[in-house]
RODO-2510 file (C-alpha; in nm, 4 decimals, decimal comma):
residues 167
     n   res          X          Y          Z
     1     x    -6,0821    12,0574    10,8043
     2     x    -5,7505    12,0814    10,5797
     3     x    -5,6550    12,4049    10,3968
     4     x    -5,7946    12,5538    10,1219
     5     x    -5,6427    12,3980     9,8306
     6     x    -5,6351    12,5054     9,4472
     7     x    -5,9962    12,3779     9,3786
     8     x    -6,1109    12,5911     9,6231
     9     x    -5,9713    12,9153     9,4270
    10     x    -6,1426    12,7202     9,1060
    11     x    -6,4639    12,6798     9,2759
    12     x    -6,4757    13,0253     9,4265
    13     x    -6,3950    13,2091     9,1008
    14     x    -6,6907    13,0225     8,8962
    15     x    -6,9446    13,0995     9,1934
    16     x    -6,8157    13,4236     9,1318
    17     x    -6,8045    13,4779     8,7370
    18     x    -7,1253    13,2534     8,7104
    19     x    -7,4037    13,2743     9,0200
    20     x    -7,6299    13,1119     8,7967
    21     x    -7,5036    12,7448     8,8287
    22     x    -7,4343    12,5003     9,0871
    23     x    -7,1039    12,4204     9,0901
    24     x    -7,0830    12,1936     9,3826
    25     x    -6,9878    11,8918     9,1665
    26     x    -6,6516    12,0707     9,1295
    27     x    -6,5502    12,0292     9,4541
    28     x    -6,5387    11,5839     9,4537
    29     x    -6,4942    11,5437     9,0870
    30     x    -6,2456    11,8068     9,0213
    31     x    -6,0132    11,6700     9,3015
    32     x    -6,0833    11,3141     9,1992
    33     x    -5,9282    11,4300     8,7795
    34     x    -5,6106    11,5947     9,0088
    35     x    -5,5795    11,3130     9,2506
    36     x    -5,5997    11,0916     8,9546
    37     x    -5,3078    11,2816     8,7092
    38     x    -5,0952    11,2156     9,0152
    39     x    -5,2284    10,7988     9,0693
    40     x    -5,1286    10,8256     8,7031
    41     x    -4,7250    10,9826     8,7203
    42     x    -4,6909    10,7858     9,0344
    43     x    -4,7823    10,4646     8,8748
    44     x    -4,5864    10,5468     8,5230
    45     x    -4,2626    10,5576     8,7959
    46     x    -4,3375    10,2426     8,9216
    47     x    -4,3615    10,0550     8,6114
    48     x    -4,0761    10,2502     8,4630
    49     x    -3,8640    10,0995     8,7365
    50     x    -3,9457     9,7699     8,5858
    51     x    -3,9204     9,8306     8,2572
    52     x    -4,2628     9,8180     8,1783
    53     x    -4,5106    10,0597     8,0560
    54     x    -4,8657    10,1183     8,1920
    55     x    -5,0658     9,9082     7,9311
    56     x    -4,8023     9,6496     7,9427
    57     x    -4,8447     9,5900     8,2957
    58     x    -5,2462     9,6424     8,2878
    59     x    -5,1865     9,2681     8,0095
    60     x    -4,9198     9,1094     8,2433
    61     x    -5,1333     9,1736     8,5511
    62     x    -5,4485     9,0028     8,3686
    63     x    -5,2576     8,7674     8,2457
    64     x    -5,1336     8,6954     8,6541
    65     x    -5,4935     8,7636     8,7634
    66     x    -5,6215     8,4670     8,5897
    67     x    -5,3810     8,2339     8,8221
    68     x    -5,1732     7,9225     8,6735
    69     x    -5,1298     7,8650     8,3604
    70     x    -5,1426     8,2232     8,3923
    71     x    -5,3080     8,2533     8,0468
    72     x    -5,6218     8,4103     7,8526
    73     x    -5,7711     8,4270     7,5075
    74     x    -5,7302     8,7611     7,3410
    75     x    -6,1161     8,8654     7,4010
    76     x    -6,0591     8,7774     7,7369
    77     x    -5,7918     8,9863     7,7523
    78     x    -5,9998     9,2676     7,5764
    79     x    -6,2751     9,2765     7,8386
    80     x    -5,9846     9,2317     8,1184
    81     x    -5,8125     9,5861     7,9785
    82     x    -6,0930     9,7644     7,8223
    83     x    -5,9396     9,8094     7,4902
    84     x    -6,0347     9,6916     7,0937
    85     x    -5,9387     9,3442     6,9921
    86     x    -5,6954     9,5674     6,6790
    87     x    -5,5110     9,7674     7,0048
    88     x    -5,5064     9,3805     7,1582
    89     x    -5,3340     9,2173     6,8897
    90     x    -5,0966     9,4875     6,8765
    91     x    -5,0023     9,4622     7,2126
    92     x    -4,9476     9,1228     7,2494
    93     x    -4,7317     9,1118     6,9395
    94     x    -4,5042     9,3432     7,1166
    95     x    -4,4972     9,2234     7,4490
    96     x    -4,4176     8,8690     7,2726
    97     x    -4,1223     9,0316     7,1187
    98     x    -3,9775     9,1344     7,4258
    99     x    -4,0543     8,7306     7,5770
   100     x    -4,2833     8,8646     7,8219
   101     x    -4,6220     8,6619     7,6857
   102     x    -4,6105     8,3768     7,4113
   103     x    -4,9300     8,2968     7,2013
   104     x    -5,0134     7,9098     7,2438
   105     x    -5,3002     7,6848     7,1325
   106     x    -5,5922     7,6539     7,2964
   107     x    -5,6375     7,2867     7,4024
   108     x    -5,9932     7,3734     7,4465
   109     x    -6,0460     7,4903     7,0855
   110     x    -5,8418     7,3552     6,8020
   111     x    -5,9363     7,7183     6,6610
   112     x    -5,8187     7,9238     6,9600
   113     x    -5,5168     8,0751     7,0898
   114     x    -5,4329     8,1336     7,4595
   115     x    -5,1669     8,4403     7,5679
   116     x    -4,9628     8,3151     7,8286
   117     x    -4,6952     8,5208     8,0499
   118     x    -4,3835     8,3573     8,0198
   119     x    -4,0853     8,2796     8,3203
   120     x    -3,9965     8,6959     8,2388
   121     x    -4,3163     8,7990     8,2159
   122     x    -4,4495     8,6662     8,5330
   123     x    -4,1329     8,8218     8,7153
   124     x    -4,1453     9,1612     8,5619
   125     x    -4,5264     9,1881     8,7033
   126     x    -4,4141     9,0589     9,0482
   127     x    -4,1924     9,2835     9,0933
   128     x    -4,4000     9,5574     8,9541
   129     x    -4,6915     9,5060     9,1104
   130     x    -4,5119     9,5196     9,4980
   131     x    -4,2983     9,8486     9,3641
   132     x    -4,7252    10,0232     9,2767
   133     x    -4,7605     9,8695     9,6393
   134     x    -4,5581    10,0094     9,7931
   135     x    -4,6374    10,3119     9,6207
   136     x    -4,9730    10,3907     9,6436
   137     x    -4,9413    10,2929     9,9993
   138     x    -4,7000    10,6587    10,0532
   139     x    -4,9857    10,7648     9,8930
   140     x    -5,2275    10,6720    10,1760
   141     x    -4,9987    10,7115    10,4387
   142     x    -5,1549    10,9824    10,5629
   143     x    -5,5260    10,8820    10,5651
   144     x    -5,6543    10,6607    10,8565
   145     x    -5,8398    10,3158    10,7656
   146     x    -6,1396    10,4132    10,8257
   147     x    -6,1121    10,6901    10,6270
   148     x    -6,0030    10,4897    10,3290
   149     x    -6,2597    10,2364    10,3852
   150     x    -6,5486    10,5216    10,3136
   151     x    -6,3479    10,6952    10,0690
   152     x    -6,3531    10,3655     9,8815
   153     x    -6,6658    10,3106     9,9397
   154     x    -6,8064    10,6453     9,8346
   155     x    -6,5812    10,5958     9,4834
   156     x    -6,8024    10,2189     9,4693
   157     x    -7,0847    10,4631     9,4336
   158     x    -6,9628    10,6677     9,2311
   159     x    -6,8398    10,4189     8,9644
   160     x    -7,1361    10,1876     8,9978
   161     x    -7,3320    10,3559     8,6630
   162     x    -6,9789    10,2523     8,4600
   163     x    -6,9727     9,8912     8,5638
   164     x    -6,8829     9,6743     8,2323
   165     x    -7,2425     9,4434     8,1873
   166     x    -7,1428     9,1147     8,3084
   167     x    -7,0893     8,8203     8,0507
***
């Protein structure tokens, strides 16, 4: 069993200051918030060495997702990223400015516009995306397959209630 670690001391001093309640839950969820703050720096690092913030990469990499053409609608790219169509259309505006996507017409719908990643685009989220490979890799370094395998699993689980509802 590894060391104690700091939500140990955290745990310990609520079972002390309050008998009353079960804090149990404290012990998976409050490692999974720390374990993510550091997913979190460790992934800002890899997209800074690409020039690329986190919410630009989370478009490029549904844009890349979607294979060739390599291009969505916007509400496809809203239910792709989880955020508002307003927070959409701002983003693509800007990564259009730096020539990362381009907006083009939807052959499909005379109405519609597609997002595409561009020649730049689809390079910066390569190269990106093997940089938060390699990673988050050091980051499970130390934990053997089959370890990983549950511990993915066990998240599944956990994140089954928040599943989007399918379209």
């Amino acid at each position: 069993m590894p060391e104690a670690d700091e939500v140990d001391v955290i745990v310990a001093a609520w079972l002390r200051e309050r008998p009353d309640l079960d804090v149990a839950p404290m012990h998976v969820l409050s490692r999974v918030t720390r374990l993510a703050r550091h997913v979190d720096r460790v992934r800002k690092e890899a997209f800074a060495a690409h020039d690329l913030e986190p919410w630009e990469f989370d478009v490029l990499a549904a844009l890349r997702r979607s294979g060739a053409p390599y291009a969505l609608s916007p509400g496809r790219l809203v239910a792709e990223t989880l955020v508002t169509s307003g927070t959409m259309t701002n983003r693509v505006d800007r990564l259009a400015a730096r020539g990362l996507v381009e907006r083009r017409p939807d052959p499909a719908d005379r109405r519609g516009v597609l997002v595409r990643l561009t020649l730049e685009g689809l390079t910066h989220v390569d190269t990106a995306l093997a940089e938060l490979m390699r990673s988050e890799a050091a980051l499970l370094e130390d934990l053997p397959a089959a370890e990983a395998d549950h511990l993915s699993a066990t998240l599944r689980t956990l994140l089954h209630p928040f599943r989007p509802e399918q379209p």
